[in-house]
TORNU-821235 format. One line per 3 residues: number of its first residue (from 0); their letters; for each residue x, y, z of C-alpha. Coordinates in Angstrom, 3 decimals. Each point is the difference from the previous one (the first is absolute). Layout:
N
NUM	A	X Y Z; ...
***
This chain:
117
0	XXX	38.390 -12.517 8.623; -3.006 -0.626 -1.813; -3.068 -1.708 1.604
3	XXX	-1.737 -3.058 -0.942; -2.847 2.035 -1.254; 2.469 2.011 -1.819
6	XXX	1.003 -2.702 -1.887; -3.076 -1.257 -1.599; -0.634 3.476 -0.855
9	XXX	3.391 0.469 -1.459; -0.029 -3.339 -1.917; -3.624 0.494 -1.431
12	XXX	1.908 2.869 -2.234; 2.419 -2.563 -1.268; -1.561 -1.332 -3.105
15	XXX	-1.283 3.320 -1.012; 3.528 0.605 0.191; 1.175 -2.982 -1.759
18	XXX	-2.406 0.553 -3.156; 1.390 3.447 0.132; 3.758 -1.854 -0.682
21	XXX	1.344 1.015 3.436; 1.135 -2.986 1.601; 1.390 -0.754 3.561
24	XXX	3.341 0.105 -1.445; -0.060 4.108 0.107; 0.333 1.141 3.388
27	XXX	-2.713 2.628 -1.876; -2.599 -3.114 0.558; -0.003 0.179 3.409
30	XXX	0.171 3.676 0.581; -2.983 0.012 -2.127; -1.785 -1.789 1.883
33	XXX	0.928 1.108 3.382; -1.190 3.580 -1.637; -2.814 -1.445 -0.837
36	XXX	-1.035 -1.511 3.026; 0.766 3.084 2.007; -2.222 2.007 -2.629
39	XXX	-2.495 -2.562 0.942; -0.267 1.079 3.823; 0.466 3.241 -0.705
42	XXX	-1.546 1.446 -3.358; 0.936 3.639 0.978; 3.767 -0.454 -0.388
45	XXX	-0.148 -0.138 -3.713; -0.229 3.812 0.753; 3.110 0.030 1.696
48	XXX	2.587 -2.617 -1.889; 3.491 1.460 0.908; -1.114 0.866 3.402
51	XXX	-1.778 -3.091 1.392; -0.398 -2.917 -2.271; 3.513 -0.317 -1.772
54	XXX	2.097 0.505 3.751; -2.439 -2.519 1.268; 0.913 -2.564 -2.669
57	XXX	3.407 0.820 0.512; 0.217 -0.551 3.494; -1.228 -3.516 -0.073
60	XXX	2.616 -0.454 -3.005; 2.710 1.526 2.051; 0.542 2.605 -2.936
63	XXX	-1.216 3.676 -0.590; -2.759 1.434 -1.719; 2.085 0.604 -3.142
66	XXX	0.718 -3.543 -0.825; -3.599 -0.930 0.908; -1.160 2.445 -2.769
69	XXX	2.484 -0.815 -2.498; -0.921 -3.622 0.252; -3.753 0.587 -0.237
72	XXX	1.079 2.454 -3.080; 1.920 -3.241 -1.038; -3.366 -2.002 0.387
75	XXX	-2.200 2.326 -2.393; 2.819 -0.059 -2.458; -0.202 -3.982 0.063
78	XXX	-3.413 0.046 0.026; -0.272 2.498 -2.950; 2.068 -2.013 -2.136
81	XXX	-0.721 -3.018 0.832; -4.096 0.553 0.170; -1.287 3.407 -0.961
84	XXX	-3.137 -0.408 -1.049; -1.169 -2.037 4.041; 1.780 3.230 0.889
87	XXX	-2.636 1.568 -2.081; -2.863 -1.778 1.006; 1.094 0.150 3.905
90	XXX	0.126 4.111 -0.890; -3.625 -0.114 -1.078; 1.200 3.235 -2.379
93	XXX	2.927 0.081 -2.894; 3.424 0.317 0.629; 1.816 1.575 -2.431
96	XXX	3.481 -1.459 1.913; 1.130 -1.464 3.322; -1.910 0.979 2.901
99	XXX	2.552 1.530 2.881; 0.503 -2.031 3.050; -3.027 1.989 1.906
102	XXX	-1.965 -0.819 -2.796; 0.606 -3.162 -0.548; -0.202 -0.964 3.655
105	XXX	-3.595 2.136 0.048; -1.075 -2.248 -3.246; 1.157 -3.314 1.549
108	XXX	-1.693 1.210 3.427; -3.655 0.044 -1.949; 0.671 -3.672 -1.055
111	XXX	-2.558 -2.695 0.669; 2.873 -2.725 0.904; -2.850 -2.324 1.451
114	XXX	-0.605 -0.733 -3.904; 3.820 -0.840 -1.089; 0.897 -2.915 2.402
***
């Protein structure tokens, strides 16, 4: 269950993730941002994806860590077609194609989302 504080963090990713194309729609849009709140209290698990950030999303999904990253891999596809060049700019470097689901969560993670509501 996710706290009230949880929340606002959670939902203060949503339209970064909207003007990426991912809408609420994808259970990828959630995920996301669960991910990315989680990332948010705890930077150092960006080190350790498969072991502590994806089975954490997954467990308040009720799903495994296999889904969790194929649906965040699912997000930087939509996101890549949809809007590569915010991907881009989020990036601060070029990318030559779609960032993995690490990477894309690590790019998203940097985001100022204060300036996109």
């Amino acid at each position: 269950m996710i706290h009230k504080l949880g929340v606002v963090v959670m939902t203060a990713y949503y339209p970064l993730l909207m003007k990426l194309g991912i809408t609420p729609n994808y259970v990828a849009f959630s995920q996301t941002a669960c991910a990315l709140k989680l990332i948010r209290g705890n930077p150092d698990a960006l080190q350790l994806v498969t072991k502590c950030l994806y089975p954490d999303v997954a467990k308040q999904f009720g799903t495994n860590w296999k889904a969790v990253e194929r649906n965040i891999r699912s997000a930087a596809d939509i996101a890549w077609r949809c809007n590569p060049q915010l991907v881009t700019n989020l990036a601060g470097y070029p990318l030559m194609e779609r960032p993995k689901a690490a990477q894309f969560i690590a790019i998203l993670s940097r985001a100022d989302v204060s300036s996109l509501s």
